[in-house]
C-alpha positions as CSV (number, residue, x, y, z in Angstrom):
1,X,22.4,98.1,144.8
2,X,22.5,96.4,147.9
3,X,20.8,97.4,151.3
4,X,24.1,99.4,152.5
5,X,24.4,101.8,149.8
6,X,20.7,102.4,149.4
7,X,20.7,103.3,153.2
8,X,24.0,105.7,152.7
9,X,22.8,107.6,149.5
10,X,19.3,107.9,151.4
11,X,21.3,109.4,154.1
12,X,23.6,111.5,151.8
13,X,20.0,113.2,150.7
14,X,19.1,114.1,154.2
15,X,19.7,117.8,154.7
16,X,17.8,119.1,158.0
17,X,17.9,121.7,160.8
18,X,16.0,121.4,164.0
19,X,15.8,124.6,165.8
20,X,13.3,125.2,169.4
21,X,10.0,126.0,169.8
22,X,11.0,129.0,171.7
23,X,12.9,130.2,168.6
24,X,9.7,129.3,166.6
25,X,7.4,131.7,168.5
26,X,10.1,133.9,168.9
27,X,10.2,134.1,164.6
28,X,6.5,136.4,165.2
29,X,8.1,139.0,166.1
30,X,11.2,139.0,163.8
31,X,11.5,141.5,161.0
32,X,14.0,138.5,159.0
33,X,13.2,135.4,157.9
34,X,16.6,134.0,158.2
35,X,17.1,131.3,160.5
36,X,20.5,132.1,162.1
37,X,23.4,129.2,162.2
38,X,23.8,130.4,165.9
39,X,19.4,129.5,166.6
40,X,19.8,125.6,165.4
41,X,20.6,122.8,167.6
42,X,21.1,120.2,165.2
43,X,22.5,120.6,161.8
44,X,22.7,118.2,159.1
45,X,23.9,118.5,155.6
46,X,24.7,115.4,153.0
47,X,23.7,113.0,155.7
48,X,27.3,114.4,157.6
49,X,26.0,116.3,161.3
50,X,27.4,119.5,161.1
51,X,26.3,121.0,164.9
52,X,24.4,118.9,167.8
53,X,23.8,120.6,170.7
54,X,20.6,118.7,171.1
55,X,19.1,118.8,175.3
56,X,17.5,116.2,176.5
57,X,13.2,117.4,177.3
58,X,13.8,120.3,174.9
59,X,11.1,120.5,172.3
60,X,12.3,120.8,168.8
61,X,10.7,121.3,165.0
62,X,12.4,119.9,162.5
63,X,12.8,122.0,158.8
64,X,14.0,120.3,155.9
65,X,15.8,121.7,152.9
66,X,13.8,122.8,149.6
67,X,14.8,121.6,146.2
68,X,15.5,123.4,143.2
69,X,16.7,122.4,140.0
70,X,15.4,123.3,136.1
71,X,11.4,123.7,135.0
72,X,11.5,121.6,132.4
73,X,13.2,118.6,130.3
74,X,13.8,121.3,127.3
75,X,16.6,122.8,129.5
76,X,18.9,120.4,128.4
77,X,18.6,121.7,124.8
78,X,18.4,125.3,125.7
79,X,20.4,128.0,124.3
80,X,20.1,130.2,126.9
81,X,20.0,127.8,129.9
82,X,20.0,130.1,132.6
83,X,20.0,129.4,136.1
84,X,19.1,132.0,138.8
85,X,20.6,131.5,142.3
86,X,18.2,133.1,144.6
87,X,19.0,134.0,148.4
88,X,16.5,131.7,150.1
89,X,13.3,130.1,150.2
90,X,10.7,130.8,153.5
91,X,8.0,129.1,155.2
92,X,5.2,131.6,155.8
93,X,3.2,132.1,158.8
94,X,-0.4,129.7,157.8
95,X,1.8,127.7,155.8
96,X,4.0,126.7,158.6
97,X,1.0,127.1,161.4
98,X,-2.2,125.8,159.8
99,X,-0.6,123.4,157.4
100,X,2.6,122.0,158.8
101,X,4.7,123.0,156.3
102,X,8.4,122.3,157.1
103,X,10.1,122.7,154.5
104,X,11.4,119.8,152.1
105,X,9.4,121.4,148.5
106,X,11.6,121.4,145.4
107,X,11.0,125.1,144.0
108,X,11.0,124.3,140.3
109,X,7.5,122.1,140.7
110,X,5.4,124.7,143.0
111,X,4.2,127.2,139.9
112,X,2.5,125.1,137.6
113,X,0.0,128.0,137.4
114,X,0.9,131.0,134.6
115,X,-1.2,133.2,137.4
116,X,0.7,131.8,139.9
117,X,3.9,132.6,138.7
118,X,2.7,136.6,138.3
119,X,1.4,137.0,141.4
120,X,5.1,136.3,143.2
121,X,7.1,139.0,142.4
122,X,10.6,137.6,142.3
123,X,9.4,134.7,139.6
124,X,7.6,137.6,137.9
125,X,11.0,139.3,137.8
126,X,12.9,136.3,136.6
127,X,10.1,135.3,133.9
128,X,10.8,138.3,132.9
129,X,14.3,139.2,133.1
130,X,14.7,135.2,131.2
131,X,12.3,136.4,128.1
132,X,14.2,139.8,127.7
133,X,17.3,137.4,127.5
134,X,15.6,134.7,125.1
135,X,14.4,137.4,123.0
136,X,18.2,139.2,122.8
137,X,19.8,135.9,121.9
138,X,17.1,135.1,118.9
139,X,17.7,139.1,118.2
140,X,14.1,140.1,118.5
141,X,13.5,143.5,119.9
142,X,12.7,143.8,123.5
143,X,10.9,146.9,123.5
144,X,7.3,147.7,123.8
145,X,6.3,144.5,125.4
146,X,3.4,144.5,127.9
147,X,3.7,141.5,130.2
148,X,0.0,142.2,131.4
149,X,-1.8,141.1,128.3
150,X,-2.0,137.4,128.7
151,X,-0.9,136.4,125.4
152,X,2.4,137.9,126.5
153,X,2.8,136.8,129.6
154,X,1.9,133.0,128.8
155,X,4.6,133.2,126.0
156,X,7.1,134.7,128.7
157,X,6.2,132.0,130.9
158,X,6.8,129.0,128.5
159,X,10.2,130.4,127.7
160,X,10.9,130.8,131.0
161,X,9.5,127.1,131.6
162,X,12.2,125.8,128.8
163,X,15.1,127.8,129.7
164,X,15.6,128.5,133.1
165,X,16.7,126.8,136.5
166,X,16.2,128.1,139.9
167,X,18.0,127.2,143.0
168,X,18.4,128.8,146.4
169,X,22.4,129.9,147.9
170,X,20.9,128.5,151.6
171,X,19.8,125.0,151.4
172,X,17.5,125.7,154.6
173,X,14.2,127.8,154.1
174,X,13.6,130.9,156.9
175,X,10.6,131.8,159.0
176,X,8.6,134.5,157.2
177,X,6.2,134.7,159.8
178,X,6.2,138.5,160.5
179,X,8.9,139.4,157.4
180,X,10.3,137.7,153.9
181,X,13.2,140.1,154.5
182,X,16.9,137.8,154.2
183,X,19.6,138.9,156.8
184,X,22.8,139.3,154.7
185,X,24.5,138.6,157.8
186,X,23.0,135.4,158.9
187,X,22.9,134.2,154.8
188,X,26.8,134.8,154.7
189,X,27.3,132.6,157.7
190,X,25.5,129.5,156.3
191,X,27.2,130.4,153.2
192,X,30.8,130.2,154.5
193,X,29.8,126.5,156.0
194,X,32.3,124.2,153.8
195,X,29.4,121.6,153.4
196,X,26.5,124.5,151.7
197,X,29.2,125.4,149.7
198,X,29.9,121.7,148.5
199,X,26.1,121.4,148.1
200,X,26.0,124.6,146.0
201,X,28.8,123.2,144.1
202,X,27.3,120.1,143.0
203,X,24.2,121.3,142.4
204,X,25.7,124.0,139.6
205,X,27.4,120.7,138.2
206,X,24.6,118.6,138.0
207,X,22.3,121.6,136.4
208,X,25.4,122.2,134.1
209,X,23.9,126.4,133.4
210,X,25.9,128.2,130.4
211,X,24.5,131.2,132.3
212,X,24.0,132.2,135.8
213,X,22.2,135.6,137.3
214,X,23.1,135.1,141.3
215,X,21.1,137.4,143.6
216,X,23.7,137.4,146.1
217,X,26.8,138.8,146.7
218,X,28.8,136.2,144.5
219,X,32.2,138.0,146.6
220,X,30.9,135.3,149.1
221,X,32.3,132.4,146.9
222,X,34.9,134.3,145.1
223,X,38.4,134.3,146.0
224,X,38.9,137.8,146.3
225,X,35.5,139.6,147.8
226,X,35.2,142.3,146.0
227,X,35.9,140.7,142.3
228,X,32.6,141.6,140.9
229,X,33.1,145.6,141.9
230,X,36.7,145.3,140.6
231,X,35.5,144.5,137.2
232,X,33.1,147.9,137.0
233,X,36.5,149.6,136.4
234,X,39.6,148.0,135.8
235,X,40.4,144.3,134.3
236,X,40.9,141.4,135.7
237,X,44.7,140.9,134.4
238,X,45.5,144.3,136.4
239,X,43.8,142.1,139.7
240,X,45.5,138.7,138.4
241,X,48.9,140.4,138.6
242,X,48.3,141.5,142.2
243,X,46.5,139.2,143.8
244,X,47.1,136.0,141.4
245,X,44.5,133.3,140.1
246,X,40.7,134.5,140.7
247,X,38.2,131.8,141.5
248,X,34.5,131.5,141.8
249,X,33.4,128.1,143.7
250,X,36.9,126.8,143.0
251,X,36.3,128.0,138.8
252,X,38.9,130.0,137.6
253,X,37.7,133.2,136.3
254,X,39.1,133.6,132.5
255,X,37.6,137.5,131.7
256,X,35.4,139.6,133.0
257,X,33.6,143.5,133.2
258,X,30.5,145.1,132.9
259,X,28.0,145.8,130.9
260,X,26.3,149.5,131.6
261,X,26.9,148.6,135.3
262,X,25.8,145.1,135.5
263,X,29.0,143.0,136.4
264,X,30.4,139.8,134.6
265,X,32.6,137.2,134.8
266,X,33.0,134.1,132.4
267,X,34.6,131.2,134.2
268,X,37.3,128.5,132.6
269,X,34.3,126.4,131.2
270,X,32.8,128.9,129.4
271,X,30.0,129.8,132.2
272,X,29.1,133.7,132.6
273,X,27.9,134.5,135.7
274,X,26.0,138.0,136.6
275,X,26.2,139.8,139.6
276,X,22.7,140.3,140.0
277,X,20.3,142.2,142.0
278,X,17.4,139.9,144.0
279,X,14.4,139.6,141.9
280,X,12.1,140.5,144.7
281,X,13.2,144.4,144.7
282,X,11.3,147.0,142.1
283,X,13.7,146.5,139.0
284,X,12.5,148.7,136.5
285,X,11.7,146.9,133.0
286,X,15.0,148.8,131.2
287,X,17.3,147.7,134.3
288,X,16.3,144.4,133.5
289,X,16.9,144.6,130.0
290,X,20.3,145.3,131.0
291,X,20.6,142.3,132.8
292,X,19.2,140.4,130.0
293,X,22.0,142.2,127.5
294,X,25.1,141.1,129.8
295,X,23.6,137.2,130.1
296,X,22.8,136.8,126.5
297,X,25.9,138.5,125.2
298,X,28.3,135.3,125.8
């Protein structure tokens, strides 16, 4: 590879926002810790600048993208190879403050640590909600099961390890500096920017999930909004006939429904993806069995 197209797939990689200081400080006070399109002067994604409304003697920070992508090399071979597509990733307050953290982590490599992994509660939830689902497709029972004893829990843990893949909808973490709340709002405008969606895109390709449990609203990326709420009741052939081909990420959606209210859809190459709810709320051990039923049951 010669010195040209190491320099442009180095630049392809780049993925950054700078944003003021002012807005920085500002982020104390907020009770999200979305960083709004509208808030960054300088936008980059792919090595393409998306915004630059750069001023000269402006102070800037500059926040990279985090990284996901799967836990382990056993994914490949997984039966179950689920990926969860979480909201976003933060910075929090002493991270960002005391030990210059700006972003630019890849997620799958921070929770080495079984302990680690229980003491966040959305990877608790997904550790979880990926050994109800491992256990449903080797038909084991999922009842009775008491993630607190360690045994348990380093068992959940190493299927979870094997199994699963977790990446982020915004490429860009937030500001959780007073809040680890997500504005919807602000999350559906970076999500509607062409180039996140591209990123998203080949990101799903390149992890190449049989499963998918997305904790946000997967209308977003669908071609009609409100696909996932349409299959609670009727079929997708009645939608087909009146609104034509469905799509997810430019995937055409081949059947669909729900199973005890969680929502499905099984795209043209076979992948199911679940209309999920974020990991971080209190989801009660049977709701997540649920979850578990609908992604295991393709």
């Amino acid at each position: 590879m010669n010195s040209n197209n190491i320099l442009n797939t180095i630049n392809v990689m780049i993925k950054e926002i700078k944003i003021t200081n002012f807005y920085v400080n500002a982020q104390l006070d907020s009770n999200w810790a979305t960083v709004p399109f509208k808030k960054c002067a300088y936008i980059m994604i792919g090595g393409r600048v998306i915004k630059n409304d750069l001023e000269e003697g402006q102070e800037y920070v500059t926040i990279s993208a985090n990284e996901g992508g799967a836990f382990s090399t056993e994914w490949e071979h997984s039966k179950l190879k689920l990926l969860f597509i979480l909201r976003e990733s933060y910075i929090l307050k002493d991270s960002f403050f005391k030990h210059n953290d700006r972003g630019g982590h890849q997620m799958h490599k921070l929770y080495d640590d079984n302990a680690e992994l229980y003491s966040n509660p959305t990877y608790r939830n997904i550790v979880k909600i990926t050994y109800y689902a491992y256990l449903s497709l080797e038909g084991i029972s999922c009842e009775n099961i008491n993630f607190r004893q360690k045994e348990v829990w380093d068992a959940a843990c190493s299927v979870f390890r094997s199994n699963a893949a977790v990446i982020s909808v915004s490429p860009f973490p937030g500001l959780a500096f007073k809040s680890t709340r997500t504005n919807l709002s602000y999350l559906k405008e970076w999500i509607e920017i062409p180039e996140v969606q591209a990123l998203l895109k080949a990101k799903i390709e390149e992890l190449n999930p049989k499963r998918i449990y997305a904790a946000f609203d997967l209308g977003w990326v669908s071609t009609y909004s409100h696909l996932f709420g349409w299959l609670k009741g009727r079929t997708l052939k009645e939608l087909v006939d009146c609104e034509g081909e469905q799509m997810i990420l430019d995937r055409c959606v081949v059947s669909g429904g729900s199973v005890e209210g969680c929502t499905y859809a099984i795209d043209k190459k076979g992948v199911l993806w679940v209309q999920g709810i974020h990991p971080s709320a209190r989801l009660s051990h049977a709701r997540m069995r649920t979850f578990a039923t609908t992604l295991w049951q393709w």
